[in-house]
N, C-alpha and C positions, 0 to 999 in steps of 0.2 A: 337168118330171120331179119328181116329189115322192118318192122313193125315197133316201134317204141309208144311205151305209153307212159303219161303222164297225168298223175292224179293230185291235181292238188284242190284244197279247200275251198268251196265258192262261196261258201261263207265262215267268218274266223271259226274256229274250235271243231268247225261240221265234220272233215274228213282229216286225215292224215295223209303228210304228203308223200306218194311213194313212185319212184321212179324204174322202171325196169328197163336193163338193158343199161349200156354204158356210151361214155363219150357225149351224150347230150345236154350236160350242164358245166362241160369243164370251160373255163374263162379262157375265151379267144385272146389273139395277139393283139397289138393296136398297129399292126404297120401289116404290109400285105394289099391285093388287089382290092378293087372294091369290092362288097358284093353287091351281088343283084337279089332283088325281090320280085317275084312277079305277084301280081293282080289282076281281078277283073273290074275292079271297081273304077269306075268311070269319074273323070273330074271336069267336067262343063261349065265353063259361063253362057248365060242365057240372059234374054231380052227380063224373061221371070226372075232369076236368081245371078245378077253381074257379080255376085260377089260370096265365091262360093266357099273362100277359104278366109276370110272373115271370123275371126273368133263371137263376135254380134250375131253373127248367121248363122254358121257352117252348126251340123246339126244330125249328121248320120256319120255311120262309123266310118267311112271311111275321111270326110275329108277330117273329122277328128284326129283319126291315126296321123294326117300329114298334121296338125296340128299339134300334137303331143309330145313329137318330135321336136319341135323349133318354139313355141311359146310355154314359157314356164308359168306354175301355178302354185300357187303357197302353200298347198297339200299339194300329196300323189300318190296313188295307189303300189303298193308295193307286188313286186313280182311274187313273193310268196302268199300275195291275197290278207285276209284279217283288213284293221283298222288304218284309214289313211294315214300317211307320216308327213313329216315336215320336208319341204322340198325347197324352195324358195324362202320360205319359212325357215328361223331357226327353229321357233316354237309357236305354236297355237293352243288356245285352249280355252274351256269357258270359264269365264271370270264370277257367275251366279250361279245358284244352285236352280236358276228355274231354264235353264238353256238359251238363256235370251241376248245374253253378254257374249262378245267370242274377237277375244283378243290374239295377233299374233306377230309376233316379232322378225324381221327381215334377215337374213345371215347377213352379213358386216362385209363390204365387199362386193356385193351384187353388181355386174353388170350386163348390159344388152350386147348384144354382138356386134354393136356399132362402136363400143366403150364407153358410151355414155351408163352414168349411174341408173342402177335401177331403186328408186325411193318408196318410201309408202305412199307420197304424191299420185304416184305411177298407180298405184293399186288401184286407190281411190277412183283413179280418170277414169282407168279400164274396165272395172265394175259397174261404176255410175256409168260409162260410156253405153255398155250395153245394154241395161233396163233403158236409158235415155232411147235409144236407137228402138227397142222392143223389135224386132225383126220379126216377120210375118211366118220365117220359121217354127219358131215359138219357146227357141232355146231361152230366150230370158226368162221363164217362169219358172227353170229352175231356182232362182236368184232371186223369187218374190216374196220370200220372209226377211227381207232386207228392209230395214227401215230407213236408217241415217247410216254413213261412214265416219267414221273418223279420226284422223290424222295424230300421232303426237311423236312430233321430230320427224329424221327421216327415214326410220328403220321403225316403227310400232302404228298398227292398224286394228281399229277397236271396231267391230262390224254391232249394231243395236238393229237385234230381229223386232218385227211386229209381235211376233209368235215363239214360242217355244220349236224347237225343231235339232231334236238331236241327230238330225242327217246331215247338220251343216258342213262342217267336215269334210264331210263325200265329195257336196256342191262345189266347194271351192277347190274340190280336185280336177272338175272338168274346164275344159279350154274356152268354155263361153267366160269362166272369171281367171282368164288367161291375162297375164302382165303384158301389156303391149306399150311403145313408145309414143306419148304424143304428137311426137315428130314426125311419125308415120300415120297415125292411125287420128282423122276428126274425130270431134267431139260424140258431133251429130249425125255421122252420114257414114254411112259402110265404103269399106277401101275393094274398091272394083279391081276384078281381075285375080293374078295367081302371084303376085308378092306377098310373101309370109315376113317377117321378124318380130325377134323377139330373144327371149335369154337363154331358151334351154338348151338340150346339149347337143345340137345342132344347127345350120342355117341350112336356108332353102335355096334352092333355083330349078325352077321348072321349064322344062324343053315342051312349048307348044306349037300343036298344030292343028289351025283354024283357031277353034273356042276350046279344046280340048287338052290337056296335060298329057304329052305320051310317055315321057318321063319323068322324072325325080331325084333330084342329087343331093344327099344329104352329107354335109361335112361336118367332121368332130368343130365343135364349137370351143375356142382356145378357153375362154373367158368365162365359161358354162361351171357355175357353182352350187350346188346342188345335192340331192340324195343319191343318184345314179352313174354308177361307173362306166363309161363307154369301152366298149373293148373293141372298136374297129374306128377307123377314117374318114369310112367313105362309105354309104350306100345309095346304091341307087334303087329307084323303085319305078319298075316298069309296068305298063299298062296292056294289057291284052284284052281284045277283041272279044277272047271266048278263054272258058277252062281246056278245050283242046289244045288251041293254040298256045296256052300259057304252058300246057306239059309237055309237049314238042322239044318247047325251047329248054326246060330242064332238062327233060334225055339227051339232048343237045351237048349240053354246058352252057348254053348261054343264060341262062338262070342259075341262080346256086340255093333260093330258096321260094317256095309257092306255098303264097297265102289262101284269104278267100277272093274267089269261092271255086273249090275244087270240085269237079261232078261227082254224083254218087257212083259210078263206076270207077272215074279213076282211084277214089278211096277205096276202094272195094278193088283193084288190082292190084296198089301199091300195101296194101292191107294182106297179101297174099305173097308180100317178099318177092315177086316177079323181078326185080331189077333188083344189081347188085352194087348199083349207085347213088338210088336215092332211097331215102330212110323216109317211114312217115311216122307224125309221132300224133299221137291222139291226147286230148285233156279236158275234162269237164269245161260245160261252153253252160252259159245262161242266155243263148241267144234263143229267141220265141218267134211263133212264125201265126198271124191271126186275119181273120176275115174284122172288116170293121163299115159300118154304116154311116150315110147318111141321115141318120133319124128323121129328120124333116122331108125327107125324099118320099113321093107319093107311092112307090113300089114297098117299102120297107118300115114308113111311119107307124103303122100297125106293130104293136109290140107280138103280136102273136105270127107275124108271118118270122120272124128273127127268132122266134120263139120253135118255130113250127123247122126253120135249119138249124140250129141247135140240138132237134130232136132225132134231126137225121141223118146228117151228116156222121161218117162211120171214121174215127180219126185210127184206130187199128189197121181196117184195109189202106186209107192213106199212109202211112208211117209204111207200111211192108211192101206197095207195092212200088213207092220212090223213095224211100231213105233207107230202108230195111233197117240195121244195128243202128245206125247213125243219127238217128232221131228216136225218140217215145213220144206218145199223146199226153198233152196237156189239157186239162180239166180246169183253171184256171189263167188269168195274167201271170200270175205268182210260179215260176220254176217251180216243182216239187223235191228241189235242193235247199231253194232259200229262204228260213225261218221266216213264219207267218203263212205258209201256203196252205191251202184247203181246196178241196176237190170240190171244189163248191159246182162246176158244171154237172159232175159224172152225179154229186148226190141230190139236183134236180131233175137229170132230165135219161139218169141211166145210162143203160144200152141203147144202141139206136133204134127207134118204131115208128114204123110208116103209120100204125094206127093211133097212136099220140102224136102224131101231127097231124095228123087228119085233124081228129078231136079238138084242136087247140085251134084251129082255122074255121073249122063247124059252128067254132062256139061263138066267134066272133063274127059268122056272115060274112067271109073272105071267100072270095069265086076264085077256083082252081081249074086250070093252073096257073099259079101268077108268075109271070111274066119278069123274069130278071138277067140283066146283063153281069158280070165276075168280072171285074178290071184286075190285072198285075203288071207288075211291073217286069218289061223282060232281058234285062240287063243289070240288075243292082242284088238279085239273093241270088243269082245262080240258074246254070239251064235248066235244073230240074224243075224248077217255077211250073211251067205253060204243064208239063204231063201232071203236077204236082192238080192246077186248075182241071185239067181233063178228067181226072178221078172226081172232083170237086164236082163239076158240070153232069156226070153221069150219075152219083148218087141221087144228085136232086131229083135229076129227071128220070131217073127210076121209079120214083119215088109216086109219079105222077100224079105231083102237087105242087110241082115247077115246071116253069121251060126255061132255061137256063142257058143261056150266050158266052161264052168268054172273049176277052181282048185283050192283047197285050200293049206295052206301048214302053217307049224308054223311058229311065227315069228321070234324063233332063222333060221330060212334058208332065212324065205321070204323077211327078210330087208336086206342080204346081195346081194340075187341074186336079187332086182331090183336096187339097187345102183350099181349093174357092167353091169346094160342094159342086164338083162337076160329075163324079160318080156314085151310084146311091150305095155300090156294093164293092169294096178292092180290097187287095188282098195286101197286107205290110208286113214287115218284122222287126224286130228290138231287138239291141243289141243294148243293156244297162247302162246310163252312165256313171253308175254305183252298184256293187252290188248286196242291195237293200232291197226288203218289199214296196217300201214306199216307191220307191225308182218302177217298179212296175203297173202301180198304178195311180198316183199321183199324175205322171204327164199325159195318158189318158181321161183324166176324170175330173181335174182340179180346172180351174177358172182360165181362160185361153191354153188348155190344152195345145200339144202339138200336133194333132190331126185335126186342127182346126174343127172340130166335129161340134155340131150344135148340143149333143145332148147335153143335158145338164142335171146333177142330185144334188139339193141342199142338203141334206143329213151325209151324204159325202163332203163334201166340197166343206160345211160349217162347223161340220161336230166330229166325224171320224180321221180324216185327213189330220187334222190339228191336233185330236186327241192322240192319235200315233206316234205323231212327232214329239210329242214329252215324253215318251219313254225311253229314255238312254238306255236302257236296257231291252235291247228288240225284244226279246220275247214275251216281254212285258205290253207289248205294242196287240200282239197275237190277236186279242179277242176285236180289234175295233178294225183292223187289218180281215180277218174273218169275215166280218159285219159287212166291210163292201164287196168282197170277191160275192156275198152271195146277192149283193143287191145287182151287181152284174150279170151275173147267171140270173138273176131275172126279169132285167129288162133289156139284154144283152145289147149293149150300143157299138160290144165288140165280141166276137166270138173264138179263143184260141181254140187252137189246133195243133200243136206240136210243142216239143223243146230240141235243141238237137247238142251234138258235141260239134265241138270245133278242131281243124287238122289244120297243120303244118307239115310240108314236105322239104326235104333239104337232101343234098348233097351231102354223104357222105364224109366231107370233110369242112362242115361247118358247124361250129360248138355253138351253145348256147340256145339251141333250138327248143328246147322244154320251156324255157322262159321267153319265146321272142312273142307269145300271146298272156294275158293273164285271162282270168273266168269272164270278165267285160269284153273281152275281146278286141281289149287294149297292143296294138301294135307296139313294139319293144326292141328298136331295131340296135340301142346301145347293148343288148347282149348278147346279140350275135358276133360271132369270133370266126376264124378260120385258123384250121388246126392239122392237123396230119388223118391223110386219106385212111381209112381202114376199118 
């Protein structure tokens, strides 16, 4: 049996962690070849986006993962999931009882990979650096219950929120409040191009060609002090065309481990023990996959036409006839794992009924069929995308209360033209950069959003958002968390559609594969080892 599965918590306390099958968590060697990763994920500088590995910018999972690798951050999410820990940080913690104070202390020692000191100065630049910048990605809004910084000596940083927000924590786990060197990195202006540094437990160098990254050389970082144990040298992390081509190269050997995004076939082959070389291992994923709007768009500004695909769209036939095990339907933004979620879509709008969507367009005086183009993206979730859209396109137009177009397009074009409202209807997915409810719809919903999307809820945005965020205790959070999933279900400005799991494939003689992702979908390439074939 070459099928491993791996269950662990995607949120603290939720499951128990249980691993079946052996050899997938023992601590690799530190000497030995390099290994290889493969990917599909594409890494492009553009006329739109010069600067895509940019802690100020970079803003999807992947060039995070090369991020999380090489720039260190005062929290970090631990491989076993639960509460951020101290990483860069000896310690962090809030200093009031109203969540507002959030003091945290330096480990003694800290350096950049250059040897220059890393200070609390450092902190300061690099946080202020990236609200100053506000990058039209929209990663800074994590970081927008920041008020002031401030500094005391060169090891202690006292952060004073506008707001209460017990998520903080999380926030200064991700790479947008990444420690970077002044030396490297202005104040004011994004650093163009594919040079990475920074302290964590790696350094970068990228092999390009043209505008594009084709590979990735990460080396143990001598200097790198920290929460995490590196158990290997050297990785390299390779870029593929396609998930064919990426599992080629693994039957091969020239890969020794494949990330995402694997087709739903080949999960579904290597899921069947077919090969007595490579192992796949399965583990709870909170990655979401959702149609999302234009609101201001003359095809979809009507809240009843968005209303009227909601009612029809069938996410059971989707889910079975491209992800079959590998995904379930989601009913809201909120995973149905992570504390706070409510089926807030399924309990307005049901089963799917072409006669409740009639009705809901009737009532409004909308002439059918209306007329809508599907944008996705077809290079950045995977091949299944475009047939994923095809099921999509034929529901509606079954329905015939659509005419329904799809388009694919790459994701160096397709993130920039729906961030300037170039498409009324596309298709994205999330991958947490916490895994919290808030992280699922706070950067949809709250004030410059990352989908650049016009809509806008004050009773979101003023009173529930913020009421959330004082509950230290999430499930305490529950009923205000509730209150927007269903104001969403009902003026849907985004509509999901799935959750899925996430895979990792390896080479039989590479340790540490159960942890080289966690639930965020965090890449974790210091636990990969390499160990004895068998």
């Amino acid at each position: 049996m070459n099928r491993k599965i791996l269950v662990l918590p995607a949120v603290a306390g939720l499951l128990t962690p249980v691993l079946a099958a052996c050899g997938t968590s023992d601590s690799g060697s530190n000497s030995g070849d390099a290994i290889v990763v493969g990917t599909t994920d594409r890494f492009t500088a553009t006329a739109d986006a010069p600067a895509p590995l940019d802690p100020a910018y970079a803003y999807d999972v992947g060039t995070w993962n090369i991020l999380r690798q090489t720039v260190q951050t005062l929290m970090a999410q631990p491989k076993g999931e639960g509460d951020p820990t101290p990483d860069a940080a000896e310690s962090c913690t809030f200093t009031d009882s109203g969540s507002e104070r959030y003091a945290c202390k330096l480990r003694e020692g800290l350096k950049f990979a250059s040897g220059d000191p890393v200070t609390a100065a450092d902190v300061k630049f690099s946080i202020e650096r990236a609200l100053r910048i506000d990058a039209d990605s929209g990663v800074a809004a994590l970081l927008n219950t920041i008020d002031t910084i401030e500094t005391q000596g060169d090891r202690e940083v006292v952060f004073h929120l506008k707001t209460a927000d017990a998520t903080f924590p999380y926030k200064l786990s991700t790479p947008v409040a990444g420690i970077v060197n002044p030396k490297d990195y202005q104040k004011d202006k994004l650093r163009d191009g594919f040079d990475v540094d920074g302290s964590g437990p790696y350094t970068f160098k990228a092999d390009v060609k043209g505008d594009t990254i084709a590979s990735a050389t990460f080396t143990k970082n001598p200097s790198y002090k920290g929460s995490v144990t590196v158990n290997n040298d050297e990785v390299v992390l390779r870029a593929y065309d396609n998930a064919d081509a990426m599992g080629t190269a693994i039957d091969k050997g020239d890969v020794d481990v494949m990330t995402r995004t694997m087709s739903p076939a080949q999960i579904q082959k290597l899921d069947g023990g077919t090969s007595d070389s490579v192992d796949l291992v399965d583990m709870p994923g909170l990655e979401i996959r959702y149609l999302a709007f234009n609101t201001t768009a003359s095809t979809v500004k009507s809240k009843a036409v968005r209303q009227a695909m909601a009612q029809i769209i069938n996410r059971g036939e989707l889910v079975a006839k491209v992800y079959g095990t590998q995904a379930e339907p989601l009913y809201s933004l909120v995973p149905a794992t992570v504390t706070g979620h409510s089926n807030s879509f399924f309990n307005k709008y049901g089963n799917p009924s072409v006669d409740k969507a009639k009705n809901l367009l009737g009532k409004v005086g909308i002439t059918t069929p209306v007329k809508l183009t599907l944008h996705y993206t077809t290079d950045h979730y995977g091949s299944a995308t475009k047939q994923e859209f095809e099921i999509l396109q034929k529901q509606l137009n079954n329905s015939g209360l659509f005419d329904v177009s799809i388009k694919g397009h790459p994701w160096a074009t397709f993130r920039p033209a729906e961030q300037k409202g170039q498409y009324d209807v596309y298709g994205m997915g999330w991958f947490p950069d916490f895994p919290d409810a808030d992280n699922f719809l706070a950067p949809f919903l709250d004030k410059d959003n990352f989908l650049g999307s016009p809509y806008s809820n004050n009773t979101i945005q003023r009173s529930l958002i913020p009421q959330s965020r004082r509950e230290a205790d999430r499930i305490g959070a529950s009923n205000s968390l509730t209150e927007i999933q269903d104001i969403v279900a009902e003026d849907v400005p985004v509509l999901p559609l799935w959750q899925g799991k996430q895979y990792v494939a390896a080479r039989n003689d590479i340790t540490g594969v159960a942890y080289a992702l966690n639930s965020s979908s965090t890449l974790q390439l210091w636990e990969l080892g390499r160990g004895v074939s068998g």
